[in-house]
Structure formats: C-alpha cells, structure tokens
mmCIF entry with sequence, helices, sheets and N, C-alpha, C, O atoms, coordinates in Angstrom:
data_MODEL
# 
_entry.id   MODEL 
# 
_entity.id                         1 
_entity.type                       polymer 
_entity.pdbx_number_of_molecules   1 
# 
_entity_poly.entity_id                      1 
_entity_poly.type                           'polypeptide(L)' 
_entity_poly.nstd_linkage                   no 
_entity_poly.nstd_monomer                   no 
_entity_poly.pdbx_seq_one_letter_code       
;(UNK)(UNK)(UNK)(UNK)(UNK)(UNK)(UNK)(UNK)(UNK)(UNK)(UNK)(UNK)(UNK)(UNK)(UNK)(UNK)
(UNK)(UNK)(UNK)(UNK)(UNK)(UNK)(UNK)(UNK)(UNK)(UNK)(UNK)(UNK)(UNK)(UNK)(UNK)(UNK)
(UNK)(UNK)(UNK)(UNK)(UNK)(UNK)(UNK)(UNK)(UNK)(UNK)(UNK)(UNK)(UNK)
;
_entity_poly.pdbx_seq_one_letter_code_can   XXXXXXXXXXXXXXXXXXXXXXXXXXXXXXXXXXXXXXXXXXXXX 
_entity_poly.pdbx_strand_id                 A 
# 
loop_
_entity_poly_seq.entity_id 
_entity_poly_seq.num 
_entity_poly_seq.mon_id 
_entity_poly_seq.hetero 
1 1  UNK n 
1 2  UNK n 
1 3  UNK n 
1 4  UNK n 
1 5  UNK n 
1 6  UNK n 
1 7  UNK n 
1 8  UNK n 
1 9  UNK n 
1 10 UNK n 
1 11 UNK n 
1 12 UNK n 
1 13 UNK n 
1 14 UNK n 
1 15 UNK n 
1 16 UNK n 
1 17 UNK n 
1 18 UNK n 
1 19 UNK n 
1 20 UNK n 
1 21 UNK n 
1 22 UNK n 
1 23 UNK n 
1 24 UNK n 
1 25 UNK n 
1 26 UNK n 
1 27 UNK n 
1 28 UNK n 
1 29 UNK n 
1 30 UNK n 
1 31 UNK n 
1 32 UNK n 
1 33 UNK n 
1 34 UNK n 
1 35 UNK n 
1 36 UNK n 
1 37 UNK n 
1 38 UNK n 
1 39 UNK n 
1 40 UNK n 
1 41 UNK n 
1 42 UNK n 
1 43 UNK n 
1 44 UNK n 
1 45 UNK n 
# 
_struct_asym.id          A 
_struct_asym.entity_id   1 
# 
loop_
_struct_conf.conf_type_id 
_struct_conf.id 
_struct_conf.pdbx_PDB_helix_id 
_struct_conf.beg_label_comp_id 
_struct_conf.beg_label_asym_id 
_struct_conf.beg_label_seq_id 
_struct_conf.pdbx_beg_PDB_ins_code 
_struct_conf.end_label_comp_id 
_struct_conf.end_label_asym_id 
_struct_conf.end_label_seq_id 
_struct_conf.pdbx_end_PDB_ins_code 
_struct_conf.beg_auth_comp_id 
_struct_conf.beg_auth_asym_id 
_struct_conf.beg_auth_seq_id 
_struct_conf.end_auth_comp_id 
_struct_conf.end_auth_asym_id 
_struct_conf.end_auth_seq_id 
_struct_conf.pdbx_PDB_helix_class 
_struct_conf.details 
_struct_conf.pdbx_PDB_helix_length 
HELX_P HELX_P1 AA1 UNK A 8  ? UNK A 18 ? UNK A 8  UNK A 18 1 ? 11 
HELX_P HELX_P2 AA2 UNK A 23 ? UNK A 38 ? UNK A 23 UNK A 38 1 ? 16 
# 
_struct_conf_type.id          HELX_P 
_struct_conf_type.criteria    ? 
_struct_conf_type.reference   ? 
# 
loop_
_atom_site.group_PDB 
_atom_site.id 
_atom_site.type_symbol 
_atom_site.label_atom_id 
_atom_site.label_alt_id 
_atom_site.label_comp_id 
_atom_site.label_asym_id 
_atom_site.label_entity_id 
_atom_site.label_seq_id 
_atom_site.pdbx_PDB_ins_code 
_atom_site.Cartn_x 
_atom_site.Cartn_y 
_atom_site.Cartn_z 
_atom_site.occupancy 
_atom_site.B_iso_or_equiv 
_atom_site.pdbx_formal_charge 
_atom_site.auth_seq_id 
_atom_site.auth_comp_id 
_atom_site.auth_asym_id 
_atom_site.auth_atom_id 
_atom_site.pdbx_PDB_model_num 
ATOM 1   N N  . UNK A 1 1  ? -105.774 35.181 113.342 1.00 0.00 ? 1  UNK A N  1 
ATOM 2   C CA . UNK A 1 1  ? -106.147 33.840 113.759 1.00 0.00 ? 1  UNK A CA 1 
ATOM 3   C C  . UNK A 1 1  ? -106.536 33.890 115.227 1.00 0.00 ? 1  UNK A C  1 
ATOM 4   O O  . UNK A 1 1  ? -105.843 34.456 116.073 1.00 0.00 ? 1  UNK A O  1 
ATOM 5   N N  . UNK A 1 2  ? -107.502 33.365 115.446 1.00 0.00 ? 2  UNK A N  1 
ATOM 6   C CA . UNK A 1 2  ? -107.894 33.154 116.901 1.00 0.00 ? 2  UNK A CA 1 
ATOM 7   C C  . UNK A 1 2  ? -106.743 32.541 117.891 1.00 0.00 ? 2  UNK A C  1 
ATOM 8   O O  . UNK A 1 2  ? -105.745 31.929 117.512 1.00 0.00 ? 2  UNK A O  1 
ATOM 9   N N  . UNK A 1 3  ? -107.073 32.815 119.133 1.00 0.00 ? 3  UNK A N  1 
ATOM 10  C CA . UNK A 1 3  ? -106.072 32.666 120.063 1.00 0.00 ? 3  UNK A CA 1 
ATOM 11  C C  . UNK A 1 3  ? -106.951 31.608 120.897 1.00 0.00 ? 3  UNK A C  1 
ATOM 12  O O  . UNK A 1 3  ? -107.911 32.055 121.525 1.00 0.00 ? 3  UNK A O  1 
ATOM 13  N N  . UNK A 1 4  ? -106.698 30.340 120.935 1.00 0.00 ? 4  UNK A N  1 
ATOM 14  C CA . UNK A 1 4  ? -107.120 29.195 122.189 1.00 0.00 ? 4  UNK A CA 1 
ATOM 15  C C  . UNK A 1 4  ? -105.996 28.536 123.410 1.00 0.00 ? 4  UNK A C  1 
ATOM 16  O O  . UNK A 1 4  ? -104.864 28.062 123.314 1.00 0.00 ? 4  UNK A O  1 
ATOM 17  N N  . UNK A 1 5  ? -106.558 28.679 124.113 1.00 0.00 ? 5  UNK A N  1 
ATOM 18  C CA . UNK A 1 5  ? -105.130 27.846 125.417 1.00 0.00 ? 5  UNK A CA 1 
ATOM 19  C C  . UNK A 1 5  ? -106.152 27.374 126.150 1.00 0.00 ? 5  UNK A C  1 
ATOM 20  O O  . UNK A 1 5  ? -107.216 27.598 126.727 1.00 0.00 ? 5  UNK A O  1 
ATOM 21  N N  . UNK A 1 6  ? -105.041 26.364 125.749 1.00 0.00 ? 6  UNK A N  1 
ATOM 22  C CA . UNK A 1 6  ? -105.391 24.450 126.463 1.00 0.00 ? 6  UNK A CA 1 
ATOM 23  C C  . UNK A 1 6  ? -104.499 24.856 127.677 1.00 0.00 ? 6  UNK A C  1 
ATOM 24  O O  . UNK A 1 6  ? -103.747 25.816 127.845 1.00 0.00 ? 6  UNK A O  1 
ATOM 25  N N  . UNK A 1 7  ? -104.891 23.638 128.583 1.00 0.00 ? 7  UNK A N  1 
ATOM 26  C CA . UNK A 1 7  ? -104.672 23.266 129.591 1.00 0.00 ? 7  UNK A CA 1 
ATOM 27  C C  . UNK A 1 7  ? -102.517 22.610 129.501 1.00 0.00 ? 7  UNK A C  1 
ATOM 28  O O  . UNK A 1 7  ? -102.225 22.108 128.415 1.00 0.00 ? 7  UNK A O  1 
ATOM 29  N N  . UNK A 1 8  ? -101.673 22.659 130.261 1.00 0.00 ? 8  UNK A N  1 
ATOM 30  C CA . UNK A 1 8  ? -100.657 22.365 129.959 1.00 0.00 ? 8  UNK A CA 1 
ATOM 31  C C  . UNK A 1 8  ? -100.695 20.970 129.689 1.00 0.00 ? 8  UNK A C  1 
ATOM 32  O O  . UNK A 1 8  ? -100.098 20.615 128.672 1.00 0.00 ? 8  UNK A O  1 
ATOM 33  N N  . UNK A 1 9  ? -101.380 19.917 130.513 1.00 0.00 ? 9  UNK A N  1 
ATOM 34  C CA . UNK A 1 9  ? -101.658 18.406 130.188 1.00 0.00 ? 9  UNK A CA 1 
ATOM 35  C C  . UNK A 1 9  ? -102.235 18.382 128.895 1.00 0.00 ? 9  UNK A C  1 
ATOM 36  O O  . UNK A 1 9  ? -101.727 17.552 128.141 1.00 0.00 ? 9  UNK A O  1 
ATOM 37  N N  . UNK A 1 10 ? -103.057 18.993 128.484 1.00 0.00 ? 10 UNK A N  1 
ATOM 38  C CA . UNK A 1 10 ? -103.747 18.775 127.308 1.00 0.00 ? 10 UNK A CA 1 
ATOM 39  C C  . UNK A 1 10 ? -102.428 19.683 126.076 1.00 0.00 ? 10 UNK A C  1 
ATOM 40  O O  . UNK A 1 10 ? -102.635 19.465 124.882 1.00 0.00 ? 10 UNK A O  1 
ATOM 41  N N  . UNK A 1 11 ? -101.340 20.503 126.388 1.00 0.00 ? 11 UNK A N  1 
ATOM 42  C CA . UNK A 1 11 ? -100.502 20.889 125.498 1.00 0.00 ? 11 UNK A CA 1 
ATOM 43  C C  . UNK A 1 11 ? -99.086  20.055 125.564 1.00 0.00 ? 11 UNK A C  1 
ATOM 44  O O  . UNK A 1 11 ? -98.197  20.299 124.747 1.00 0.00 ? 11 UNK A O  1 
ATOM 45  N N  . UNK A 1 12 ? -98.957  19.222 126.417 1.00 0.00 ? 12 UNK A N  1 
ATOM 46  C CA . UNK A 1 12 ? -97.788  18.509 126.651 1.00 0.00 ? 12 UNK A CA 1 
ATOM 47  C C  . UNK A 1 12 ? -98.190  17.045 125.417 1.00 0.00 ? 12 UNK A C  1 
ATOM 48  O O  . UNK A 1 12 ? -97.412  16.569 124.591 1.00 0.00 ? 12 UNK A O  1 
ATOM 49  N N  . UNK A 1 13 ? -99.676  16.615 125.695 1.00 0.00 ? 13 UNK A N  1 
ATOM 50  C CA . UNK A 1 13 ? -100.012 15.441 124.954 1.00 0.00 ? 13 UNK A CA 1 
ATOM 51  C C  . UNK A 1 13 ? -100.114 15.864 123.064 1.00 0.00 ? 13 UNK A C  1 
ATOM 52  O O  . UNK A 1 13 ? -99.987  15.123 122.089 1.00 0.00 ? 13 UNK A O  1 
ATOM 53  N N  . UNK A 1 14 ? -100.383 17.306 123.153 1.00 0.00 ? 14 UNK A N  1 
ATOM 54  C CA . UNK A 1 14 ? -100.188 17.774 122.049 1.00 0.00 ? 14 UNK A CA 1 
ATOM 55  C C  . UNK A 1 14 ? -98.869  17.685 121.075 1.00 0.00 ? 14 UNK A C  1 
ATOM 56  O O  . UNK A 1 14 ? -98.749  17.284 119.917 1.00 0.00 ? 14 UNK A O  1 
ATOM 57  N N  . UNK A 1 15 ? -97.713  18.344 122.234 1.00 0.00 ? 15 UNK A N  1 
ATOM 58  C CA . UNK A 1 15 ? -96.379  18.189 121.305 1.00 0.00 ? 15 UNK A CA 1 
ATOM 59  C C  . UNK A 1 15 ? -95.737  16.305 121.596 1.00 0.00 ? 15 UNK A C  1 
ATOM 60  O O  . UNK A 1 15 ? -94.708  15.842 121.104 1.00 0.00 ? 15 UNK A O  1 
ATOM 61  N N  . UNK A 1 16 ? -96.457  15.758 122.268 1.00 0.00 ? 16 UNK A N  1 
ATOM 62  C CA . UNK A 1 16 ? -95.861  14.388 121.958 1.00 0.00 ? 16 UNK A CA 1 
ATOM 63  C C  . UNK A 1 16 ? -96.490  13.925 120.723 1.00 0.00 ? 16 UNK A C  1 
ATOM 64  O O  . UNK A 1 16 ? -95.809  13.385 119.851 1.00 0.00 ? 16 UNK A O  1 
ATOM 65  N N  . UNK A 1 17 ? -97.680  14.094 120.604 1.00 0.00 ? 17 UNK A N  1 
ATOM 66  C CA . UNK A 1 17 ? -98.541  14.104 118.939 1.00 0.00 ? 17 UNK A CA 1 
ATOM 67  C C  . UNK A 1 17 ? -97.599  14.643 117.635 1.00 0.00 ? 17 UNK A C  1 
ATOM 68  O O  . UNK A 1 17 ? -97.364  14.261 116.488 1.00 0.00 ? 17 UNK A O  1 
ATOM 69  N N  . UNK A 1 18 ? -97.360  15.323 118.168 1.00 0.00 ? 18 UNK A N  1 
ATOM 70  C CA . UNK A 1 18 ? -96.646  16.456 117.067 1.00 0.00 ? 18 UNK A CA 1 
ATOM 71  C C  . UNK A 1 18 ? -95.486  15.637 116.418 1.00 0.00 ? 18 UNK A C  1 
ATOM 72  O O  . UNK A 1 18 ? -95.336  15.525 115.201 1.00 0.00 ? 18 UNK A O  1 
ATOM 73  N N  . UNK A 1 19 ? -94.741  15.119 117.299 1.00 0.00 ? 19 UNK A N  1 
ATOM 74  C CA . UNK A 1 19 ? -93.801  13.811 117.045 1.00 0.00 ? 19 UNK A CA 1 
ATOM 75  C C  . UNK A 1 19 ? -92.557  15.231 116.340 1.00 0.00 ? 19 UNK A C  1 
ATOM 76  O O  . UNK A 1 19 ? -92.263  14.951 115.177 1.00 0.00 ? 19 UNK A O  1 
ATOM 77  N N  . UNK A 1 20 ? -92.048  16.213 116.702 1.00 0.00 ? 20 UNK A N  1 
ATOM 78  C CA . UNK A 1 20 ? -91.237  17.272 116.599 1.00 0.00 ? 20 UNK A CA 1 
ATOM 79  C C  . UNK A 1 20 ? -91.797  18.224 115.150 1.00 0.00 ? 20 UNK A C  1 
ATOM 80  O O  . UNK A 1 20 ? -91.079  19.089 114.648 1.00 0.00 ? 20 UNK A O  1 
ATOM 81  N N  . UNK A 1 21 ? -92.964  17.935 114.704 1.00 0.00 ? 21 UNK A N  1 
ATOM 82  C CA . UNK A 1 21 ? -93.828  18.704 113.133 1.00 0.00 ? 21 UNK A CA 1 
ATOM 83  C C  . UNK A 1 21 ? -94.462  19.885 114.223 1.00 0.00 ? 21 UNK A C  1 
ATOM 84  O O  . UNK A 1 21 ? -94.413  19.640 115.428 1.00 0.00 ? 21 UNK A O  1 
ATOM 85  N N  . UNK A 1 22 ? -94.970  20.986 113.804 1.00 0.00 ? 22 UNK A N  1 
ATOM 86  C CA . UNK A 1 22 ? -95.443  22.320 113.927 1.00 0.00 ? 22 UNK A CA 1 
ATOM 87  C C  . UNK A 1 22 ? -96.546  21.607 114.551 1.00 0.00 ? 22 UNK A C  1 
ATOM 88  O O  . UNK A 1 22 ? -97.229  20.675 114.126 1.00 0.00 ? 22 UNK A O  1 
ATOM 89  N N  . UNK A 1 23 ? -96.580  22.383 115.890 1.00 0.00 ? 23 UNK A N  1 
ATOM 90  C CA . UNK A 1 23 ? -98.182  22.014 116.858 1.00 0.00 ? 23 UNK A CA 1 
ATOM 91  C C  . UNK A 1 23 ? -99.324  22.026 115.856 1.00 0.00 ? 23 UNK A C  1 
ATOM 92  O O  . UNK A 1 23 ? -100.012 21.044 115.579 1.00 0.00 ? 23 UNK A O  1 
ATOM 93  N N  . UNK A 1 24 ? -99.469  23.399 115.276 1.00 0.00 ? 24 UNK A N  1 
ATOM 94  C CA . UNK A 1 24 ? -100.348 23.790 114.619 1.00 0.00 ? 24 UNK A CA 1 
ATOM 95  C C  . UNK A 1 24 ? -100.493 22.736 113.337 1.00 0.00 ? 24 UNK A C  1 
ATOM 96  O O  . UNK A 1 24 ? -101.480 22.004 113.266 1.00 0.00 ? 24 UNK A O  1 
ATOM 97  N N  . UNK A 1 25 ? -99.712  22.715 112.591 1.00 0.00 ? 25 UNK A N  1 
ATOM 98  C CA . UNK A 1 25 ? -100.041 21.453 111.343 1.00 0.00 ? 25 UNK A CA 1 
ATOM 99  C C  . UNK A 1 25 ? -100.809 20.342 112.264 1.00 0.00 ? 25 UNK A C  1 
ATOM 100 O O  . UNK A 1 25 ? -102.007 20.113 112.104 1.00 0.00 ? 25 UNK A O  1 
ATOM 101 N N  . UNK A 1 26 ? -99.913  19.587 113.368 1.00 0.00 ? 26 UNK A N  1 
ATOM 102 C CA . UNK A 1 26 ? -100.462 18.494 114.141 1.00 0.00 ? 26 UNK A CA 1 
ATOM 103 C C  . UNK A 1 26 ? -102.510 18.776 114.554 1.00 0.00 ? 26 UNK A C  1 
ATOM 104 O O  . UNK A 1 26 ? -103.501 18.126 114.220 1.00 0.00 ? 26 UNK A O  1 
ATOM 105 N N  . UNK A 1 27 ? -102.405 19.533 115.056 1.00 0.00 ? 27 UNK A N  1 
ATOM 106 C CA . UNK A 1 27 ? -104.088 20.333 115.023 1.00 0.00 ? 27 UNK A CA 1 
ATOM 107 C C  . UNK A 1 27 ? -104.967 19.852 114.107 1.00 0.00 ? 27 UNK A C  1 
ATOM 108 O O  . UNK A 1 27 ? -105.879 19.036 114.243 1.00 0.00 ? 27 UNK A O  1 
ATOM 109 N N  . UNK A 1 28 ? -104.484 20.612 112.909 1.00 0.00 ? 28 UNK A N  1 
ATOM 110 C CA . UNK A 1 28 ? -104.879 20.560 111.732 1.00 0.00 ? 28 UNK A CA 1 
ATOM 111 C C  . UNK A 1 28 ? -104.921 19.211 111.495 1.00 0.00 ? 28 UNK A C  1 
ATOM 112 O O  . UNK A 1 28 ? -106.059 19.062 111.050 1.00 0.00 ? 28 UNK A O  1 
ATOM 113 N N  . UNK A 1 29 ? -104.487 18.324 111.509 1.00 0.00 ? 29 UNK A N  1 
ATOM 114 C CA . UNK A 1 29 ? -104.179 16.990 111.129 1.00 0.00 ? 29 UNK A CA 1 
ATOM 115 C C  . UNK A 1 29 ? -105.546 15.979 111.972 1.00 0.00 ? 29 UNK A C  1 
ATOM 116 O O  . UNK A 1 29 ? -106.178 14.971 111.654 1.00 0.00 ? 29 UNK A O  1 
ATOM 117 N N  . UNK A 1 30 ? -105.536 16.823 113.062 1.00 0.00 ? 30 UNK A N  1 
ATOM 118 C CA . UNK A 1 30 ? -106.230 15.686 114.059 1.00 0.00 ? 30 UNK A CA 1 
ATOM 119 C C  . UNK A 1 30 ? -107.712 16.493 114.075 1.00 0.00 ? 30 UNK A C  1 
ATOM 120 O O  . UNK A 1 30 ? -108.564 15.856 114.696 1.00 0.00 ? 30 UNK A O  1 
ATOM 121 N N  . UNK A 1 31 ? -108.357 18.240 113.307 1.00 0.00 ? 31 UNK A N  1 
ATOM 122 C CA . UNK A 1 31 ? -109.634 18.748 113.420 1.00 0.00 ? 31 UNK A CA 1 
ATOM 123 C C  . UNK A 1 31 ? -110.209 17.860 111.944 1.00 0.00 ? 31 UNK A C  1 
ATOM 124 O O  . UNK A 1 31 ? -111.376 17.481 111.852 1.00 0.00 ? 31 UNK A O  1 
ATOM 125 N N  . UNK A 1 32 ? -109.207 17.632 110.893 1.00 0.00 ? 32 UNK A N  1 
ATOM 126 C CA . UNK A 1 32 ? -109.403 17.077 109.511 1.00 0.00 ? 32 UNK A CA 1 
ATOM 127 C C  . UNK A 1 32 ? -109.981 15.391 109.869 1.00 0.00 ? 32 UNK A C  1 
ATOM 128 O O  . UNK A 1 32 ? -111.127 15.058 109.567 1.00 0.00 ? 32 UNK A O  1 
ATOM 129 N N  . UNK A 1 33 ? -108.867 14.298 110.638 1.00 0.00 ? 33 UNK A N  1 
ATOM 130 C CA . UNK A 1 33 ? -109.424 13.072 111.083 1.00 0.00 ? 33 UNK A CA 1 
ATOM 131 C C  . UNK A 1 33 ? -110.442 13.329 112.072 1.00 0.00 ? 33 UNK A C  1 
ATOM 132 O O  . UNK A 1 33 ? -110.926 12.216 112.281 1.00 0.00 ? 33 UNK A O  1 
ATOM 133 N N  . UNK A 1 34 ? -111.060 14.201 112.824 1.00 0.00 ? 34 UNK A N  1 
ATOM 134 C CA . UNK A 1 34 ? -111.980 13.866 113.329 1.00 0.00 ? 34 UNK A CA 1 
ATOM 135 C C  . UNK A 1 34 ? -113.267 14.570 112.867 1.00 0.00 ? 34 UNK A C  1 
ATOM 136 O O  . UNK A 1 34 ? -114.308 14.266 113.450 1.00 0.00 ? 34 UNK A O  1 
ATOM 137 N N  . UNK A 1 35 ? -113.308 15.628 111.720 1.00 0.00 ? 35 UNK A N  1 
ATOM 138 C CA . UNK A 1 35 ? -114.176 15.669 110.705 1.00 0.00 ? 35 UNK A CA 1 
ATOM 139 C C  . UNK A 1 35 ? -114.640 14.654 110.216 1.00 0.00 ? 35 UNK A C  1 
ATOM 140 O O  . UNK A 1 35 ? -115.701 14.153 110.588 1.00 0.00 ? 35 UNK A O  1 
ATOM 141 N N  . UNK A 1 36 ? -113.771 14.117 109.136 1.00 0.00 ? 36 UNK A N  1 
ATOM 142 C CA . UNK A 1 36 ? -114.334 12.749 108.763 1.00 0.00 ? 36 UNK A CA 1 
ATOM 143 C C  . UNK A 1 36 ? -114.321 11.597 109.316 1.00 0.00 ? 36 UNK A C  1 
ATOM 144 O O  . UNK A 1 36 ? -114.501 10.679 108.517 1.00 0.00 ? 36 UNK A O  1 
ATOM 145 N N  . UNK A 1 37 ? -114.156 11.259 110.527 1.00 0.00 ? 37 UNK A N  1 
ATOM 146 C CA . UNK A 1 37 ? -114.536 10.283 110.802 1.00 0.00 ? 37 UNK A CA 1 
ATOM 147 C C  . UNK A 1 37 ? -116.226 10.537 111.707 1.00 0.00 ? 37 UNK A C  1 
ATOM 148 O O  . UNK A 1 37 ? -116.951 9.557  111.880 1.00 0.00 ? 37 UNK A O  1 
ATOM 149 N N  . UNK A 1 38 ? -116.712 12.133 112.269 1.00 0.00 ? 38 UNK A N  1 
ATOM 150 C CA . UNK A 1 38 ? -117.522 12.008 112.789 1.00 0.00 ? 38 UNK A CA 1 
ATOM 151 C C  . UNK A 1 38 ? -118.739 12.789 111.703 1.00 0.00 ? 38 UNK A C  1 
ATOM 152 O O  . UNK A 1 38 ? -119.899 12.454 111.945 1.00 0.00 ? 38 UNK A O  1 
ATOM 153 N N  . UNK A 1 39 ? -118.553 13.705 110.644 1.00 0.00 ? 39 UNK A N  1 
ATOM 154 C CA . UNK A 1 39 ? -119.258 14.059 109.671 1.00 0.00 ? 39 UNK A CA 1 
ATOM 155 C C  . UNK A 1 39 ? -118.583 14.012 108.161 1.00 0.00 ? 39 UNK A C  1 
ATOM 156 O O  . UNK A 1 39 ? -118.280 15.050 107.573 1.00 0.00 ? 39 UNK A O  1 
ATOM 157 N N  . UNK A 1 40 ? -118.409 12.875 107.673 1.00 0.00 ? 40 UNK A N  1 
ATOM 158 C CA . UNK A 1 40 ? -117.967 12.408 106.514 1.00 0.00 ? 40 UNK A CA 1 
ATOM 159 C C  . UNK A 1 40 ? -118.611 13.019 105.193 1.00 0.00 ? 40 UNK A C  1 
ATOM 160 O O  . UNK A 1 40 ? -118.100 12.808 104.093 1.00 0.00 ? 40 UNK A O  1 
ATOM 161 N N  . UNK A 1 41 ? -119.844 13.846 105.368 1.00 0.00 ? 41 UNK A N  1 
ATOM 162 C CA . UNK A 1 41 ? -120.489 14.329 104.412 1.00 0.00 ? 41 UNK A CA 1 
ATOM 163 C C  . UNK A 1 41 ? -120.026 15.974 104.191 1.00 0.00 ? 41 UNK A C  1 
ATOM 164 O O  . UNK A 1 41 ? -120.254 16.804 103.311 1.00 0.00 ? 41 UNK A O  1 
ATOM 165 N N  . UNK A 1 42 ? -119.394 15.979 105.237 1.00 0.00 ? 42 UNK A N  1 
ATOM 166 C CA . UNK A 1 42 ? -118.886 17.457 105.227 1.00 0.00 ? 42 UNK A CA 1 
ATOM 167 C C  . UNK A 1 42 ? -117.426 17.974 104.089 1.00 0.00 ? 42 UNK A C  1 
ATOM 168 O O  . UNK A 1 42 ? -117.076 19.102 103.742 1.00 0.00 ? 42 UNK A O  1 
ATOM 169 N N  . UNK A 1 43 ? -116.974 16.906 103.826 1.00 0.00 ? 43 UNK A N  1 
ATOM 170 C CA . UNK A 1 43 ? -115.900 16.962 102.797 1.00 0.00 ? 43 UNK A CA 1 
ATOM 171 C C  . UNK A 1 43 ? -116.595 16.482 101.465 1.00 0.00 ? 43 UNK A C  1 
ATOM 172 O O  . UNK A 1 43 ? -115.718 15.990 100.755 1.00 0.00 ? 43 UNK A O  1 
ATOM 173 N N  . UNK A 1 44 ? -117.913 16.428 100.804 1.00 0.00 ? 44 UNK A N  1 
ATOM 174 C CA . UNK A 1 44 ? -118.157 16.162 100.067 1.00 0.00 ? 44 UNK A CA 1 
ATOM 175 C C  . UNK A 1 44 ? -118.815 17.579 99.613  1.00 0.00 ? 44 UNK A C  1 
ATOM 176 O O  . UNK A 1 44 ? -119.343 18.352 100.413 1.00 0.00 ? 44 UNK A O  1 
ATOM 177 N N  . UNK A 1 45 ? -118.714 17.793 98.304  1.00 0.00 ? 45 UNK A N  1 
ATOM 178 C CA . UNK A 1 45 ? -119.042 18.787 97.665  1.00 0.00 ? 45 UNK A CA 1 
ATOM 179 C C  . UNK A 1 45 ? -120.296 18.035 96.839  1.00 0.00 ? 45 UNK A C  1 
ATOM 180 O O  . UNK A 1 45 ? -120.969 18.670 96.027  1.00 0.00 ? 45 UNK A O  1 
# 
C-alpha cells in the first residue's frame, strides 16, 4: 500500500473524524463520500 503523510493539522482533524474507528477506514469513508458526491457516475456499472 502506498505510503502518504499529511501535514500534522491535517492528521489531528483526521483522528477527530475518526471519532476513535481506524484512521484508515475513516479515509476510506470520506474518498467513497466524496466520489459520489463529485462523480456519481463512477459507482455505476
């Protein structure tokens, strides 16, 4: 898996997101809502 590093401000706002769930699920959660909300055709088969 690729390796990315954010900024600590941008990883602090991360684990308050996270709400104590796996950074990584949280990620995942927020690359999926902003898929579909900015290319909605992309989850369509």
């Amino acid at each position: 898996m690729p390796r990315i590093e954010v900024s600590e401000n941008l990883y602090r706002q991360l684990e308050d997101e996270a709400n104590g769930e796996a950074i990584d699920d949280t990620i995942w959660k927020m690359v999926g809502t902003y898929r579909r909300k900015h290319n909605p055709e992309s989850d369509r088969r």
